[in-house]
C-alpha positions as CSV (number, residue, x, y, z in Angstrom):
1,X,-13.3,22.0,-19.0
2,X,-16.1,19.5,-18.5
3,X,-17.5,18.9,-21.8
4,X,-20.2,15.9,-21.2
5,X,-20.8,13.2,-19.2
6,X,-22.8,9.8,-20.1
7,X,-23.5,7.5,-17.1
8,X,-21.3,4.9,-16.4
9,X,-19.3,5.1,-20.2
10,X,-17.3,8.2,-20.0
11,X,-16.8,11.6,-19.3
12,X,-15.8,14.1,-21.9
13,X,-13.5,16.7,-21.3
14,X,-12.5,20.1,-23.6
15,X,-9.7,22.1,-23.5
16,X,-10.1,25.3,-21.6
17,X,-9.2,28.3,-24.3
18,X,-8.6,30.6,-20.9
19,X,-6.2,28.1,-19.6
20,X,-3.1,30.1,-17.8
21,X,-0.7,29.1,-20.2
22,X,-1.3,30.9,-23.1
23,X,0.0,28.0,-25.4
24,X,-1.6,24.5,-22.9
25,X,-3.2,22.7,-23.0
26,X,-2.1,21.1,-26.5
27,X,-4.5,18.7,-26.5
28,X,-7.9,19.5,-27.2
29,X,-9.3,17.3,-25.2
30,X,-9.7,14.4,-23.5
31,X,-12.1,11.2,-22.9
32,X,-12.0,9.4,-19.2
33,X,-13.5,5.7,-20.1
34,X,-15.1,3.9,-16.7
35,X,-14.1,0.5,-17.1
36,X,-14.9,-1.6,-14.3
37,X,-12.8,-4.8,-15.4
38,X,-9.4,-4.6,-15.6
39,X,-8.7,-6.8,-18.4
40,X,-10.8,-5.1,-20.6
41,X,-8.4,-1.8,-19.7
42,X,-5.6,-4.6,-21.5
43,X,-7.7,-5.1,-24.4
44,X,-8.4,-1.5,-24.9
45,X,-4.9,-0.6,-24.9
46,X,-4.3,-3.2,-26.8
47,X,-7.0,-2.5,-29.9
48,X,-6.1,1.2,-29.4
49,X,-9.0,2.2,-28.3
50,X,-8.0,3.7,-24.9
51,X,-4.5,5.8,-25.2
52,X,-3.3,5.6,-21.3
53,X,-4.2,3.4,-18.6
54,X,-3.3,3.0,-14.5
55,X,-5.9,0.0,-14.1
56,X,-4.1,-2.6,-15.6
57,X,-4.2,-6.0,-14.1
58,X,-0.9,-7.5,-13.0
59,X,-0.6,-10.4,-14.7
60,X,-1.3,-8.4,-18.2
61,X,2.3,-6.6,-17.9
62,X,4.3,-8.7,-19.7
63,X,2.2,-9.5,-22.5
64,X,1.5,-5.8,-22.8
65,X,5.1,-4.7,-22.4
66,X,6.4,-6.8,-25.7
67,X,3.6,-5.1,-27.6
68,X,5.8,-2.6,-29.5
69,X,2.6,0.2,-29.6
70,X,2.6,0.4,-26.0
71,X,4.7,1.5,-23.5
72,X,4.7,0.3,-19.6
73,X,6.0,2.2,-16.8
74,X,6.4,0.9,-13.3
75,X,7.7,4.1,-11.3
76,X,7.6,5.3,-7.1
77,X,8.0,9.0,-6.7
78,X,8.5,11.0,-3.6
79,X,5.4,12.0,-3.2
80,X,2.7,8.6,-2.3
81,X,5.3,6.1,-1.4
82,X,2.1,3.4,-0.8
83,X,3.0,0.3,0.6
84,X,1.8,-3.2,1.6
85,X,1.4,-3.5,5.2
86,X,0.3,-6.0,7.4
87,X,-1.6,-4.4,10.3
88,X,-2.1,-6.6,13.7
89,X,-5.5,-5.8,16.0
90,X,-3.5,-5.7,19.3
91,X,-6.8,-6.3,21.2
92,X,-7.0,-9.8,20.3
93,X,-5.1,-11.6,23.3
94,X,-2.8,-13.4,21.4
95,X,-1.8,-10.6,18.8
96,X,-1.0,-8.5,22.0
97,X,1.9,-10.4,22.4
98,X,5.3,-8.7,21.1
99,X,6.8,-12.3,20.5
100,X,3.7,-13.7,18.2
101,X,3.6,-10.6,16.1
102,X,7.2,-11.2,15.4
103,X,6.5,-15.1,14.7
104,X,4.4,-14.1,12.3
105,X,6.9,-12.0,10.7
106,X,9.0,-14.3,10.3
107,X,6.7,-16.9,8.6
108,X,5.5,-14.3,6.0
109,X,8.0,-14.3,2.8
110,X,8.1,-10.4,1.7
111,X,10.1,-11.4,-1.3
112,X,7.6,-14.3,-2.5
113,X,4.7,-11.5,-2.2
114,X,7.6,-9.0,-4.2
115,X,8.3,-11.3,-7.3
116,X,5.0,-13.4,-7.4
117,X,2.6,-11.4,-6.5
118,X,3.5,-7.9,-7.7
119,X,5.5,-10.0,-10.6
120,X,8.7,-8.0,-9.8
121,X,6.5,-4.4,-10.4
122,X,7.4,-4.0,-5.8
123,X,10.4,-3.1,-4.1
124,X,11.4,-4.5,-0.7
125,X,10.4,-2.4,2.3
126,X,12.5,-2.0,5.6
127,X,10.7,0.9,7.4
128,X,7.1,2.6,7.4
129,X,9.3,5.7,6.9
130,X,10.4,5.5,2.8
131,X,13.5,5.5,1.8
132,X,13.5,8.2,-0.4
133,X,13.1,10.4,2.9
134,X,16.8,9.4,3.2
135,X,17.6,12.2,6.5
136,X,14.7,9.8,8.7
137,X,15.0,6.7,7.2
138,X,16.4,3.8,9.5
139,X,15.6,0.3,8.0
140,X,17.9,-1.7,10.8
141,X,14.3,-2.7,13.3
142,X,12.2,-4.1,10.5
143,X,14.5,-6.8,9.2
144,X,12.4,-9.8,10.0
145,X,13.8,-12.6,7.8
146,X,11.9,-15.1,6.6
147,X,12.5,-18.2,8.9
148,X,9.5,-20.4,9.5
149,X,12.2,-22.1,12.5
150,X,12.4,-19.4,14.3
151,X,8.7,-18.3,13.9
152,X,7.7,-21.8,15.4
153,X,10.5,-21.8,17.9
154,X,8.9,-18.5,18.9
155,X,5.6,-19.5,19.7
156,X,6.7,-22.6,21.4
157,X,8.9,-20.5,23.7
158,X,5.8,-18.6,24.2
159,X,3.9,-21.4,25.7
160,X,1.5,-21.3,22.2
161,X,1.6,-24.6,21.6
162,X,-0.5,-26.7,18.7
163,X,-3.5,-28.7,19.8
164,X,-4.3,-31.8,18.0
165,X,-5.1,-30.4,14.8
166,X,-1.8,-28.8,14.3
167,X,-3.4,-25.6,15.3
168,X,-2.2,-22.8,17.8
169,X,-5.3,-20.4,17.4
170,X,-7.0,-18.7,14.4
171,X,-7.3,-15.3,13.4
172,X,-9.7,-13.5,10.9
173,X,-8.0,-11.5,8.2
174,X,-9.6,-8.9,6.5
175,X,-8.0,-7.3,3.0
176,X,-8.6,-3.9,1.3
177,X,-10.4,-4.3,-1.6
178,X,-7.8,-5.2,-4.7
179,X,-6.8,-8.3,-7.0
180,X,-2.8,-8.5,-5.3
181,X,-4.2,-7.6,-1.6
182,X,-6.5,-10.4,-2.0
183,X,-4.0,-12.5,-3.2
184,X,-1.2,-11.6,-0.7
185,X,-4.4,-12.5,2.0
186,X,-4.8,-15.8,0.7
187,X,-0.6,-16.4,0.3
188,X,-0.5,-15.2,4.5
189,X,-3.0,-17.9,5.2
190,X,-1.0,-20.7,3.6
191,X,1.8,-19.1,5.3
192,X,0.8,-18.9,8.9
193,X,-1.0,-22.3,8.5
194,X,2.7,-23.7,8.1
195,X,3.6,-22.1,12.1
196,X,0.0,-23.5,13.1
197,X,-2.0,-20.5,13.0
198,X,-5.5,-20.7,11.2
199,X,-6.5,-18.0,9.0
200,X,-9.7,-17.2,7.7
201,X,-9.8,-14.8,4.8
202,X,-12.8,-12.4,4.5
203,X,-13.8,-10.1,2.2
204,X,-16.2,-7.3,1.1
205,X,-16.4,-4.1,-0.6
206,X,-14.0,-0.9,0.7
207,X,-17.4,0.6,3.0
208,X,-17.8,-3.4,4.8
209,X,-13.4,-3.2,4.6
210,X,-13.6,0.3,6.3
211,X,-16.5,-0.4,9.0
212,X,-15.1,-3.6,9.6
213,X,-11.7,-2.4,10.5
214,X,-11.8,0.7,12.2
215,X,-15.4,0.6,13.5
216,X,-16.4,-2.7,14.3
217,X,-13.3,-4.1,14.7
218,X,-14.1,-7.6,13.6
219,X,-10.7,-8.5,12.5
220,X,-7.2,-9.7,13.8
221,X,-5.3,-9.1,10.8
222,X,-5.1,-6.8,8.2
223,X,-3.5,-6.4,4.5
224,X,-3.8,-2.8,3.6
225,X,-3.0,-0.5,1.2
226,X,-1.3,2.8,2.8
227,X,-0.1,5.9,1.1
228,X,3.2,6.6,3.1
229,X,3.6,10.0,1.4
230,X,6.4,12.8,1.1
231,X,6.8,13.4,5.3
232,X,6.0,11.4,8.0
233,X,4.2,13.4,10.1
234,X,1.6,13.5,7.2
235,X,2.1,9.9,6.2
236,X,3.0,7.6,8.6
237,X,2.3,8.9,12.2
238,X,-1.5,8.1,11.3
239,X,-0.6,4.0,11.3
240,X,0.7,3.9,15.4
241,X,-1.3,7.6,16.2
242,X,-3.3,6.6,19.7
243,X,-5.6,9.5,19.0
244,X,-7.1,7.1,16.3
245,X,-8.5,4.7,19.1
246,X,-10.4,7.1,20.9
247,X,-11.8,9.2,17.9
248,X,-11.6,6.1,14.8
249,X,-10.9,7.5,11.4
250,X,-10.6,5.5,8.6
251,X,-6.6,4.7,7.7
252,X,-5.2,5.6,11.2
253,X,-4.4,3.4,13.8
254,X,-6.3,0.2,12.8
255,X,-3.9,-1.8,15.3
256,X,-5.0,-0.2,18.4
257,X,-1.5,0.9,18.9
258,X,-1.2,2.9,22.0
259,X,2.6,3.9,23.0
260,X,2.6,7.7,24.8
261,X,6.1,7.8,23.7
262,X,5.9,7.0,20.5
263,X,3.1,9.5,20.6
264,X,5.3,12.6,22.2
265,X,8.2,12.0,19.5
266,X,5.3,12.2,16.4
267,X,4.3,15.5,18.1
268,X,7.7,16.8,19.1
269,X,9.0,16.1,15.4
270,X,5.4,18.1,13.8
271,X,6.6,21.1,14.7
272,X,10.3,20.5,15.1
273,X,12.5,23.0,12.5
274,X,16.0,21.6,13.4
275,X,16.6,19.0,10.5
276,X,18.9,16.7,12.5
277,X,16.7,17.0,15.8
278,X,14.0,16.2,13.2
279,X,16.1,13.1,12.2
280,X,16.9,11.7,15.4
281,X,13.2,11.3,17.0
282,X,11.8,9.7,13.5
283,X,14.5,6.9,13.9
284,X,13.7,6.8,17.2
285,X,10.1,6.3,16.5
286,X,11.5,3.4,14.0
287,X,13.3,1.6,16.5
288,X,10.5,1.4,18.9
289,X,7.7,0.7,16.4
290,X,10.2,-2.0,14.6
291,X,10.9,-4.0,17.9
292,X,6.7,-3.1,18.8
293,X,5.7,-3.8,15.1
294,X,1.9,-3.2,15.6
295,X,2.4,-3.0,11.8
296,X,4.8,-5.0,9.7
297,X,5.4,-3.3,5.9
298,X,5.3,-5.9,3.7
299,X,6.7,-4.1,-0.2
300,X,7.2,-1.2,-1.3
301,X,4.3,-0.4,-4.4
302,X,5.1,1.0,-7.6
303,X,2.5,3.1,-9.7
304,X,2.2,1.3,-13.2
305,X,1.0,2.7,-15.6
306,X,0.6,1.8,-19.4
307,X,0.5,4.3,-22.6
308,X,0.5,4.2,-25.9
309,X,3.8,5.2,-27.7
310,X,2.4,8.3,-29.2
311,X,1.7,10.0,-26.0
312,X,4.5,12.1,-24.1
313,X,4.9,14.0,-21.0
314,X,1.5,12.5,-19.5
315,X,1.7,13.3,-16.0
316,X,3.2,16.4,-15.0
317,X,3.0,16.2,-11.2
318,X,5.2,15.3,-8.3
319,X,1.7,13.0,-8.1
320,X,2.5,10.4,-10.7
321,X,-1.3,9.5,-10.8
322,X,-2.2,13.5,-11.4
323,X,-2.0,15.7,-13.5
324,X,-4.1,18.2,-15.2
325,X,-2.9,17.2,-19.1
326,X,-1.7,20.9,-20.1
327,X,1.8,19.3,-20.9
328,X,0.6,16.0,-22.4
329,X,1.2,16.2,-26.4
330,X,0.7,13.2,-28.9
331,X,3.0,12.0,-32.0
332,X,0.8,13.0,-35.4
């Protein structure tokens, strides 16, 4: 039950004596800190003076994770499945291309962004559909191996050849907001520059992120931060749904994709109730979106979160960043 609230330090909160559960919540209660840096969320855990954290910066984890008080947890349910993606603005002339977009897959290294970037706390990605949803899952059209050859041999076949600068064309690549998105930003420009495409990085806050994307559409690539979640009708129809060009929503579409059959399968499998009819169209829709790829997954992202040993059974949702506390319970 809310207890108290104190701009922009915390917000108190007491256990509820009319809770359902007769015998939960056993805590009695619990203090949410706002802490806007991330590295002060590290030191807090590390003095003791915060008890559980999910805003821990990356490059922390290992330091934290040999500190025997605290516990780190890097885990994926069934439930988010978020994921890296690159997203490509198919309106820009060259992007509309099916044999640029795979270039560029090529010349991105997925397991460089996996070990470096995510310091191992990613898994690799082979489909917008997770894997945990093993009846749909196909990985076989997304397996764009990293081969800067064949990336360049690409665009030469293409006719996109450098000028006398080295460069092809440039492209503007926009980031939602976040410490390893702007980093993987920044690692795609140095490694499209390497197949002759100039990228320019730009940033801003998630409302300039949002308006830019899917309003203004001042952009030609995109490194965003999608929640593929438990069914993909709910999760990832949204990313190549052409209803999103006509009526823009934040999170759907941002690539301008526009495939009626691609389309007709999402809205055949909403309301299909045979499980291997159900099956077939979603690996349908993988094969034609993998060989389209308006949107190229890039990892697989894990929800880390950091605790101190005392407290047990913190999240009790299929949600591993929800919860309402009733089962959490703390060593004496």
């Amino acid at each position: 039950m809310f207890g108290e609230w104190k701009r922009d330090s915390y917000i108190r909160l007491r256990r509820n004596p009319n809770y359902w559960r007769p015998d939960r919540p056993y805590l009695d209660g619990v203090v949410v800190k706002f802490v806007g840096d991330a590295a002060a969320a590290s030191t807090a855990l590390e003095t003791g003076e915060a008890d559980v954290s999910g805003f821990v910066a990356l490059p922390d984890l290992e330091r934290l994770s040999q500190n025997e008080k605290l516990v780190v947890a890097s885990e994926r349910d069934a439930y988010l499945n978020n994921a890296e993606v690159l997203e490509f603005n198919l309106d820009n002339p060259n992007l509309a291309r099916r044999e640029v977009r795979h270039a560029i897959a090529h010349a991105i290294d997925r397991d460089f962004i996996r070990q470096w970037i995510y310091y191992g706390r990613a898994e690799p990605i082979e489909s917008p559909i997770p894997a945990v949803l093993s009846t749909y899952y196909d990985p076989t059209s997304f397996r764009f191996g990293f081969d800067v050859k064949q990336a360049n041999r690409l665009l030469d076949e293409a006719g996109i050849l450098r000028g006398g600068d080295g460069n092809r064309f440039s492209l503007r690549l926009t980031f939602i907001p976040g410490a390893a998105f702007k980093k993987t930003a920044e690692f795609i420009r140095q490694a499209l520059s390497r197949i002759g495409i100039k990228v320019d990085v730009i940033e801003g806050d998630l409302g300039t992120f949002i308006k830019s994307v899917y309003y203004d559409r001042s952009f030609d690539l995109n490194v965003n931060g999608l929640g593929l979640l438990f069914d993909p009708t709910v999760g990832v129809q949204r990313i190549y749904w052409s209803d999103g060009i006509r009526h823009p929503l934040p999170y759907v579409n941002a690539a301008h994709y526009d495939n009626p059959a691609v389309d007709d399968l999402f809205r055949r499998a909403s309301v299909e109730i045979d499980e291997s009819s159900r099956a077939a169209q979603f690996k349908q829709i993988q094969n034609i979106v993998g060989q389209d790829l308006p949107a190229f997954p890039l990892v697989a992202l894990q929800t880390v979160t950091v605790s101190n040993r005392q407290v047990h059974d913190l999240y009790n949702s299929v949600d591993l960043t929800a919860g309402d506390f009733s089962d959490t319970w703390l060593d004496p």
